[in-house]
RODO-2510 file (C-alpha; in nm, 4 decimals, decimal comma):
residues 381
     n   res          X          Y          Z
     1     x    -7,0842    -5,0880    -2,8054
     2     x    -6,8958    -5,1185    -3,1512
     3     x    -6,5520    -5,1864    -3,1983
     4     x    -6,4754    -4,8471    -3,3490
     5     x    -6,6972    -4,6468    -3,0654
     6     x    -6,4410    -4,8495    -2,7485
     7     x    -6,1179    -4,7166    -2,9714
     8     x    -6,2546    -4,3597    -3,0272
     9     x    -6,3227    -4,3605    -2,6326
    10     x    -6,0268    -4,5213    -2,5192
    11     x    -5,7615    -4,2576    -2,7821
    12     x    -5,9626    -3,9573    -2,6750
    13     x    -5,8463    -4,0774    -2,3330
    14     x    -5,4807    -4,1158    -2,4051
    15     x    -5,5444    -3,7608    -2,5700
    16     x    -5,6773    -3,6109    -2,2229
    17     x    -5,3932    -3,7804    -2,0271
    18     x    -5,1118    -3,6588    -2,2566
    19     x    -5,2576    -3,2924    -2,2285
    20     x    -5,2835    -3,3244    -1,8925
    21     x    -4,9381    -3,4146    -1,8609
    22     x    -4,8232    -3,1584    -2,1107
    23     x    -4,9671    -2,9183    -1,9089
    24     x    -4,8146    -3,0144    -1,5735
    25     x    -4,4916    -3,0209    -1,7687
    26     x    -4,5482    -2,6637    -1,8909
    27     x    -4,5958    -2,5541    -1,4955
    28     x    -4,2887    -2,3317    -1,3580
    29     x    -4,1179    -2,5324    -1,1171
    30     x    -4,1630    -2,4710    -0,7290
    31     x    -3,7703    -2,4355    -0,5408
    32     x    -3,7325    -2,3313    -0,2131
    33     x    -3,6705    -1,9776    -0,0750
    34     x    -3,4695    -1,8311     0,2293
    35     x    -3,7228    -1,6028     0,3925
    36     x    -3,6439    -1,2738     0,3665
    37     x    -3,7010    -1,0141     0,6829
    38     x    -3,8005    -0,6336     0,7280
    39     x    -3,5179    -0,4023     0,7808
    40     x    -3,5044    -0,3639     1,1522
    41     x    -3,2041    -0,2031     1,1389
    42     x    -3,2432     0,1656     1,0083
    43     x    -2,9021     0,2080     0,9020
    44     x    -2,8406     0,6381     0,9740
    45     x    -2,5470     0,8773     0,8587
    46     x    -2,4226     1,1674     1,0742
    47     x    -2,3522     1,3640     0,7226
    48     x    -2,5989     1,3871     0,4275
    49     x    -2,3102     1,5585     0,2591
    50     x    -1,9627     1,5760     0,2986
    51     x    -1,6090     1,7221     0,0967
    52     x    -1,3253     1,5351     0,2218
    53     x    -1,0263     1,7031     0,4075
    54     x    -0,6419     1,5951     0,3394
    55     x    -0,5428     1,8502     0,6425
    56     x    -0,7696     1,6638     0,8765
    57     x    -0,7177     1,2959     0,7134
    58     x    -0,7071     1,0930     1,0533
    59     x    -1,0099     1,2841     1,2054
    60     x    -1,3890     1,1713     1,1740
    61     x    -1,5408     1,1853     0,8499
    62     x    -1,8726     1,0064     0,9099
    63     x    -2,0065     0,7700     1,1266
    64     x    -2,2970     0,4982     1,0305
    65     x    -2,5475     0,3810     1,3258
    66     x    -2,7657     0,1629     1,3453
    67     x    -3,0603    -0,0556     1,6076
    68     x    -2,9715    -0,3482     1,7000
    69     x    -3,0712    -0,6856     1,5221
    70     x    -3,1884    -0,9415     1,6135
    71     x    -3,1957    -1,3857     1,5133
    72     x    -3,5459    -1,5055     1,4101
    73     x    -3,4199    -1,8795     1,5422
    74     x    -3,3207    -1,7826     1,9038
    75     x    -3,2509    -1,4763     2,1190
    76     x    -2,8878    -1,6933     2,1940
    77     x    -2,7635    -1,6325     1,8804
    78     x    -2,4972    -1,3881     1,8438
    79     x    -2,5936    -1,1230     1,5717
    80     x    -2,2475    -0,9391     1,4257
    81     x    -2,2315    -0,6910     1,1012
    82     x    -2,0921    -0,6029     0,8083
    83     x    -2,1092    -0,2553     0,5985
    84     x    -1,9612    -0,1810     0,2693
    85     x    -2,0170     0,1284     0,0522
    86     x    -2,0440     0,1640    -0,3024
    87     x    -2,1685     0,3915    -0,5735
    88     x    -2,5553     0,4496    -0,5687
    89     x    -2,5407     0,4602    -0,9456
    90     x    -2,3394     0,1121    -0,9943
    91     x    -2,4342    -0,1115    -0,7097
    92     x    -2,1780    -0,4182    -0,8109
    93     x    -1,8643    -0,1553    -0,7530
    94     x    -1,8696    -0,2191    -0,3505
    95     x    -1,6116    -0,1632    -0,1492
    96     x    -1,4673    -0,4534     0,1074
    97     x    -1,6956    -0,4826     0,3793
    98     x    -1,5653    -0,3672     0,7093
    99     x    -1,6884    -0,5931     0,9534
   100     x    -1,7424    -0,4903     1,3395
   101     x    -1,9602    -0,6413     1,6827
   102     x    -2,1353    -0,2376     1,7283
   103     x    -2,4314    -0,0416     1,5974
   104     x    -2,1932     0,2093     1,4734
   105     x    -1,9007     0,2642     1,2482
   106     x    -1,6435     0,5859     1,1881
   107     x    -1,4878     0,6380     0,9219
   108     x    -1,2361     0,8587     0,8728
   109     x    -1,1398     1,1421     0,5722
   110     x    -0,8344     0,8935     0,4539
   111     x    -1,0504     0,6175     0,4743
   112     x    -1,3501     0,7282     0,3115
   113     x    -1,1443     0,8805     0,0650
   114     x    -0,9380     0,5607    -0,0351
   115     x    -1,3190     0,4369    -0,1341
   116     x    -1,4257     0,7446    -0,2874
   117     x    -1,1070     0,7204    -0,5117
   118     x    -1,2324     0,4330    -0,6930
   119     x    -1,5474     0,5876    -0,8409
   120     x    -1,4962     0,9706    -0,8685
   121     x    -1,1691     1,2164    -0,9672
   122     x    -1,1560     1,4297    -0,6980
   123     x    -1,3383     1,7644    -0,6467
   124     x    -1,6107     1,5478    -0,8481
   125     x    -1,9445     1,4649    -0,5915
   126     x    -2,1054     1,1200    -0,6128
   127     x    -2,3517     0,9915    -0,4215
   128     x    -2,2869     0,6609    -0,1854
   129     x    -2,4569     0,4319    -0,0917
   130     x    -2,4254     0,2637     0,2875
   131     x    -2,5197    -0,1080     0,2993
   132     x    -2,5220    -0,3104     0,6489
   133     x    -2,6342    -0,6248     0,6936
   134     x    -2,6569    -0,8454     0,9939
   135     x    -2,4869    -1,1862     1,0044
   136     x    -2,6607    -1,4299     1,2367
   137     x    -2,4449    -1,7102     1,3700
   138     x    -2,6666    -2,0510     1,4230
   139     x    -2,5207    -2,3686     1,4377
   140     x    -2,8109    -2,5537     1,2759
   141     x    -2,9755    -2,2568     1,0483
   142     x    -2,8517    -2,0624     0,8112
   143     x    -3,0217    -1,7475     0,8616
   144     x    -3,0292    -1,4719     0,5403
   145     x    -2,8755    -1,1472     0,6107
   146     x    -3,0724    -0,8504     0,6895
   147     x    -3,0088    -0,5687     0,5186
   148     x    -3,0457    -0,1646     0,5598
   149     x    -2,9121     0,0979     0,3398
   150     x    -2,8620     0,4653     0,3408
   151     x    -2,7212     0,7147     0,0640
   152     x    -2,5553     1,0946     0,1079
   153     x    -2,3122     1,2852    -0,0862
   154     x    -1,9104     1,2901    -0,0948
   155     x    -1,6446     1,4749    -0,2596
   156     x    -1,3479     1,4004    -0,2069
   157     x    -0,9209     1,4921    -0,2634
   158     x    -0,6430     1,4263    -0,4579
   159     x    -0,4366     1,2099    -0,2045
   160     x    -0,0970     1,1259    -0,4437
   161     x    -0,0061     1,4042    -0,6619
   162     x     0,2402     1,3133    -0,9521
   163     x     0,4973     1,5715    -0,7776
   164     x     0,5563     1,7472    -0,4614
   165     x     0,7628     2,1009    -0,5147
   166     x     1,0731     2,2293    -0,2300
   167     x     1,0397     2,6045    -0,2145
   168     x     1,3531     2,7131    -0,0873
   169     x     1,4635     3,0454     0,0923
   170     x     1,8537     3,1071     0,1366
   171     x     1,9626     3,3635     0,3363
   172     x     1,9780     3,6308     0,1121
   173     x     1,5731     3,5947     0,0801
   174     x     1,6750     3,4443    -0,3066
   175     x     1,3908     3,1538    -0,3377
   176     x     1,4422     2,8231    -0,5393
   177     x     1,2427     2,5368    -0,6297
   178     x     1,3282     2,1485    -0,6519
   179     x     1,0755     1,8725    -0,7582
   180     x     1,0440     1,5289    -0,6073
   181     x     0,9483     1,2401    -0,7311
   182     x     0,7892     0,9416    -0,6377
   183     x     1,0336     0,6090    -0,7053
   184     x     0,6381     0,4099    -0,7486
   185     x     0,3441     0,6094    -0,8029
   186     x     0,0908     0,5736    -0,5825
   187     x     0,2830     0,5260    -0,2790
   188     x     0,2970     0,8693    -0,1885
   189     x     0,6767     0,8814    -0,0823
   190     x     0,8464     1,1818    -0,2589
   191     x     1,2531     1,1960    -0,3415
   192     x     1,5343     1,3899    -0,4509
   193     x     1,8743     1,4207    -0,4424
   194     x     2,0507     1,7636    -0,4497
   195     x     2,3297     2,0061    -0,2938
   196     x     2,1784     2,1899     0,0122
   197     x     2,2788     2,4687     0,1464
   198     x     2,1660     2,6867     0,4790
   199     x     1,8151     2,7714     0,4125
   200     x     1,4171     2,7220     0,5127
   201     x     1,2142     2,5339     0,3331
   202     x     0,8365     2,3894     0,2627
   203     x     0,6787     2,1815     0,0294
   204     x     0,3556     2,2518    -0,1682
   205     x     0,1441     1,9453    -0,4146
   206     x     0,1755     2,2162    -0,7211
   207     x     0,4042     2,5050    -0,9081
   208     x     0,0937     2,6986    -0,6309
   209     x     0,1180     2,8296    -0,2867
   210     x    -0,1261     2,5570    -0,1569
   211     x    -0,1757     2,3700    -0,0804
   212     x     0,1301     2,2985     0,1028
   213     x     0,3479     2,0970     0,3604
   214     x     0,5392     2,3187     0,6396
   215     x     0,6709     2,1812     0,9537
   216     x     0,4251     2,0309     1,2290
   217     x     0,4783     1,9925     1,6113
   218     x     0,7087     1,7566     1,5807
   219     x     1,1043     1,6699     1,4855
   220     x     1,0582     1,6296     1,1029
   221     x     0,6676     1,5836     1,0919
   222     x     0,4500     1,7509     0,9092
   223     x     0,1295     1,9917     0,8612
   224     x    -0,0721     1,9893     0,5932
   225     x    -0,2377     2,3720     0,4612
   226     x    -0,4668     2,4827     0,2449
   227     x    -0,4432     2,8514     0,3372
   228     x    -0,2715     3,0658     0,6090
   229     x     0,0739     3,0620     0,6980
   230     x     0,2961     2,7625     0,6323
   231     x     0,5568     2,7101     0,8950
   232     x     0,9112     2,6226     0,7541
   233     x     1,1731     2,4097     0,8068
   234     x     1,5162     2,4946     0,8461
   235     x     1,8402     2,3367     0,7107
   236     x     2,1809     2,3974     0,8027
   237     x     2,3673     2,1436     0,6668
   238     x     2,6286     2,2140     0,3503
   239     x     2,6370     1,9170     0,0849
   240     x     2,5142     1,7115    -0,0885
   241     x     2,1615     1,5283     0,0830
   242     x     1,8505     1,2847    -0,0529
   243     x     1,4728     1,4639     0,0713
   244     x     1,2341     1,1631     0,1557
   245     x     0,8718     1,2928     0,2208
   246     x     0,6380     1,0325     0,3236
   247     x     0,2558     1,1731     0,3165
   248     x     0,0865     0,8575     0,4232
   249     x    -0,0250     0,8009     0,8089
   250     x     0,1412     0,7550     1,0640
   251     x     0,4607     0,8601     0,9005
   252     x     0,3290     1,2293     0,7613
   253     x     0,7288     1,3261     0,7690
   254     x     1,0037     1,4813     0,6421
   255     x     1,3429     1,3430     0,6512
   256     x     1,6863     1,5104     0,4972
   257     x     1,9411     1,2155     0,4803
   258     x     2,2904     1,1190     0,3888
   259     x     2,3048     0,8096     0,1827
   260     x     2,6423     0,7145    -0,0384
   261     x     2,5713     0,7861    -0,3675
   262     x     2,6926     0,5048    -0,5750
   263     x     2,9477     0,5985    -0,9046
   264     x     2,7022     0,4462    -1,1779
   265     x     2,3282     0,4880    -0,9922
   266     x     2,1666     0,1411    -0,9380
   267     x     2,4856    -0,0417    -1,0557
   268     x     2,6298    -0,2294    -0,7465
   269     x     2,7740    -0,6015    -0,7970
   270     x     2,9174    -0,9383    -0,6155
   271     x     3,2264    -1,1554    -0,7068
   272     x     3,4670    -1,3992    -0,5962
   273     x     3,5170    -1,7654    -0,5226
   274     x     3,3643    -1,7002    -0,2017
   275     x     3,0218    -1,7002    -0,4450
   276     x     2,8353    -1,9033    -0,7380
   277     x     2,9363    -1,5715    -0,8861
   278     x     3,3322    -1,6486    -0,9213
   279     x     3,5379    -1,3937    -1,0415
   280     x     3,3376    -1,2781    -1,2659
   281     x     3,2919    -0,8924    -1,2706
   282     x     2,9220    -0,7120    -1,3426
   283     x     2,7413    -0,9816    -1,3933
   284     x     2,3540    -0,9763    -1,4176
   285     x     2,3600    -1,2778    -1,1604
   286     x     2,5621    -1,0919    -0,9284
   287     x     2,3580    -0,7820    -0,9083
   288     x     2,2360    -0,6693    -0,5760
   289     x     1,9153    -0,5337    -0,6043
   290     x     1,7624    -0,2198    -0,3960
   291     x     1,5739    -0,3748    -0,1454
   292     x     1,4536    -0,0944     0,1240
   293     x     1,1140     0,0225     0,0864
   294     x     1,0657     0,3893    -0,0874
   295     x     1,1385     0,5141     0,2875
   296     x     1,4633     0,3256     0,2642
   297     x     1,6015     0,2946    -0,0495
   298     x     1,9815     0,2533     0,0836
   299     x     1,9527    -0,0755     0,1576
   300     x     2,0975    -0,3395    -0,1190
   301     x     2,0835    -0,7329    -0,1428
   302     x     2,1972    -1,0364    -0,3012
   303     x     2,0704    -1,3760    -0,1892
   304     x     2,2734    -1,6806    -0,3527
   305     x     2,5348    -1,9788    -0,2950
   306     x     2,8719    -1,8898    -0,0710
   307     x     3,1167    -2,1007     0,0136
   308     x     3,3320    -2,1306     0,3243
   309     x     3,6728    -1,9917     0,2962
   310     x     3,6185    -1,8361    -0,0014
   311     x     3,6951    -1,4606    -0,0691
   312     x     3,4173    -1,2224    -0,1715
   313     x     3,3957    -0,8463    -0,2629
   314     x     3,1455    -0,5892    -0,3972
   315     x     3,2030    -0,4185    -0,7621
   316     x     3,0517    -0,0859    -0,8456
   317     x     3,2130    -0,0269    -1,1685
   318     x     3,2082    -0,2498    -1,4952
   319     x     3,5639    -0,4382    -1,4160
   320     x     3,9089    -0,4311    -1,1860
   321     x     4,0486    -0,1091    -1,2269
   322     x     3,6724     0,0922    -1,1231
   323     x     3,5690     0,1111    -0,6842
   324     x     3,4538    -0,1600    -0,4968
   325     x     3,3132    -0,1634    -0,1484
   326     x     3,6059    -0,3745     0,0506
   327     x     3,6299    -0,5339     0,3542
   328     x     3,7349    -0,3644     0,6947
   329     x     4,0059    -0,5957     0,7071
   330     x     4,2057    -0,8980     0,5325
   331     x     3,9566    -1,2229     0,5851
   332     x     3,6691    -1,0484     0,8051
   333     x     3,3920    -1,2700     0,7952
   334     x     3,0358    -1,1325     0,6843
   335     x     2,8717    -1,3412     0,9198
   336     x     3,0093    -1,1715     1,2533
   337     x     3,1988    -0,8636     1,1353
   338     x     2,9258    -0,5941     0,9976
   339     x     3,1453    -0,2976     0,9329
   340     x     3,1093    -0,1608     0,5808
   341     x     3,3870     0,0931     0,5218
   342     x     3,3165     0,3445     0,1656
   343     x     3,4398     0,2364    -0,1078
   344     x     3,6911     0,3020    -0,2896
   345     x     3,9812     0,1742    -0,5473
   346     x     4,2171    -0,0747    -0,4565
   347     x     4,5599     0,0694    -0,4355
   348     x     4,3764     0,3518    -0,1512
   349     x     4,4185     0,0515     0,0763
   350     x     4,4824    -0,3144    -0,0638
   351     x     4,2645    -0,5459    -0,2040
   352     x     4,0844    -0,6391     0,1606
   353     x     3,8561    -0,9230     0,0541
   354     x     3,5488    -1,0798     0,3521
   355     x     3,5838    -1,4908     0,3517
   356     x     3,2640    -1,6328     0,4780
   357     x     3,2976    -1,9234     0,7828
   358     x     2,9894    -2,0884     0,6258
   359     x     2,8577    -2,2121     0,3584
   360     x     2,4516    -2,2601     0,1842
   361     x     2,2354    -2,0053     0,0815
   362     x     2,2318    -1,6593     0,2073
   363     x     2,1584    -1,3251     0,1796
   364     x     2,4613    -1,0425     0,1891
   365     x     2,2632    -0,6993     0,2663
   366     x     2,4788    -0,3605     0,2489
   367     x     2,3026    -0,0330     0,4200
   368     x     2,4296     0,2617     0,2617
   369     x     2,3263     0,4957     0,5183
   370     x     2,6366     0,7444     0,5555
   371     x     2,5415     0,7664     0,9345
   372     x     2,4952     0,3842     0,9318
   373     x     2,6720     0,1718     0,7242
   374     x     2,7300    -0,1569     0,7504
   375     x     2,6471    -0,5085     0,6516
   376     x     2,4396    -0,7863     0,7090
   377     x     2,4713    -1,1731     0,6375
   378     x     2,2023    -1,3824     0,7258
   379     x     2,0456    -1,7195     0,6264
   380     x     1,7876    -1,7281     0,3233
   381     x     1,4682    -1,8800     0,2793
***
């Protein structure tokens, strides 16, 4: 064989083997794959349809059953579950999964409609999607979830309106209306301040007759009613009161309460050598800030330096000569004496100052409950 006839042979080789291997490099690699497993679990909905209730928000809304899984490593394992719902239409929007040990789940009208909230304004339907999947717990295998899913309809409520309304009826039948506010939106606790006088009284989520809150079974709870007859309360105290209604569960109340009013709203201070402070009056390091919840906003803090022996008192104007909060008596010490008389200006009773027995960092709390008032003085964190 010539020369030229062994090169031909031997490139049209290299040719074959470099196509060969262009090809096997062209192949889509091979990775590996949980298995996946048929839904065994035929996740079921007691309602294919459903408008949420505010008047029944603790009650049964819809419960989710399911059979039983089971592990495709061992009948030991233990198989639990998790369910979440989201929108059919927009399956990444899922709500945290709830997880539980049954075949079944409840949920209630609140609950559901805290979820529906998220994805539809209320009176708007959507449909839902149920997902459940089984978790099975091997200690050698990681097993994939099963999964089973079921859809059916909600509407559901507006559960924070921006206002709630007082309709009140004195006894000459004259009616009157006061709005409340919420201090945060969103957390459903309504306020306002005003003079009351001997009357009855309800509450409705609108300038409309419903729907409305009138008085429930209990001292101060409530009932929520979208038509019928609204049950009152009464009032027969004269002056000047705050109205806190809390609509979340388990509260659901009503409460009519005394709490001091301060001279300039929000504007309550600390000074004295008893303090990093000093004697330095209305300062914006010596604020005490409103620390009650918006079911208790009457309690107010301030968490800094004191110093043993040192003399302290609480400022509610913008120097000397305006009120401050005193102490019961000459050198009463925070730490074991909690009385918190009103306040008032210093020649109505001397300048009473409170000398701490300690010293470090603590935290000087006044409650400004008229029925309650007093202080507290307590190591800080």
């Amino acid at each position: 064989m010539k020369k030229n006839s062994i090169s031909c042979l031997l490139l049209a080789g290299c040719v074959c083997c470099l196509a060969v291997a262009l090809t096997s490099c062209n192949e889509d690699p091979e990775y590996f794959e949980l298995p996946t497993y048929p839904d065994e679990m035929h996740i079921r909905s007691s309602v294919e349809q459903i408008v949420l209730n505010k008047g029944i928000a603790d009650q049964a809304a819809v419960t989710f059953s399911w059979d039983k899984a089971t592990s495709p490593v061992s009948t030991a394992d233990k198989v639990s579950y998790k369910l979440c719902l989201y929108p059919t239409a927009t399956k990444d929007q899922k709500s945290e999964y709830i997880a539980t040990d049954e075949t079944s789940l409840t949920l209630t009208h609140d609950q559901l409609n805290s979820m529906v909230a998220r994805w539809a304004l209320p009176g708007e339907q959507i449909k839902l999607t149920a997902q459940v999947l089984s978790i099975v717990e091997n200690e050698t295998r990681y097993v994939r979830p099963e999964v089973s899913t079921v859809e059916f309809l909600a509407t559901g409520y507006e559960k924070y309106p921006t206002y709630l309304y007082m309709i009140m009826t004195n006894a000459d039948g004259q009616q009157t209306s006061q709005r409340l506010e919420q201090r945060q939106l969103g957390t459903g606790i309504y306020e306002t301040t005003l003079n009351m006088v001997p009357c009855t009284y309800h509450f409705t989520t609108t300038e409309e007759p419903y729907p409305a809150y009138g008085m429930g079974s209990e001292a101060e709870k409530m009932e929520y009613v979208t038509e019928g007859n609204v049950t009152e309360f009464t009032n027969n105290v004269i002056g000047q009161r705050t109205i806190i209604v809390d609509t979340n569960q388990p509260y659901n109340d009503c409460r009519v309460l005394d709490i001091v009013q301060l001279p300039v709203p929000g504007q309550i201070w600390i000074c004295g050598n008893g303090c990093s402070i000093g004697w330095n009056t209305n300062t914006t390091a010596g604020r005490l800030e409103m620390v009650g919840s918006a079911r208790e906003p009457y309690y107010y803090a301030w968490t800094g330096e004191f110093t043993a022996g040192g003399e302290i008192k609480i400022g509610l104007g913008n120097g000397w000569g305006d009120q401050f909060f005193y102490a019961p008596e000459a050198n009463a010490d925070p730490l074991t004496d909690h009385r918190l008389p009103m306040y008032r200006l210093q020649d109505d009773g001397g300048d009473l100052k409170w000398v701490p027995s300690v010293s470090g960092r603590y935290t000087l709390t006044l409650c400004l409950l008229a029925s309650d008032m007093h202080i507290s003085f307590e190591p800080a964190n």
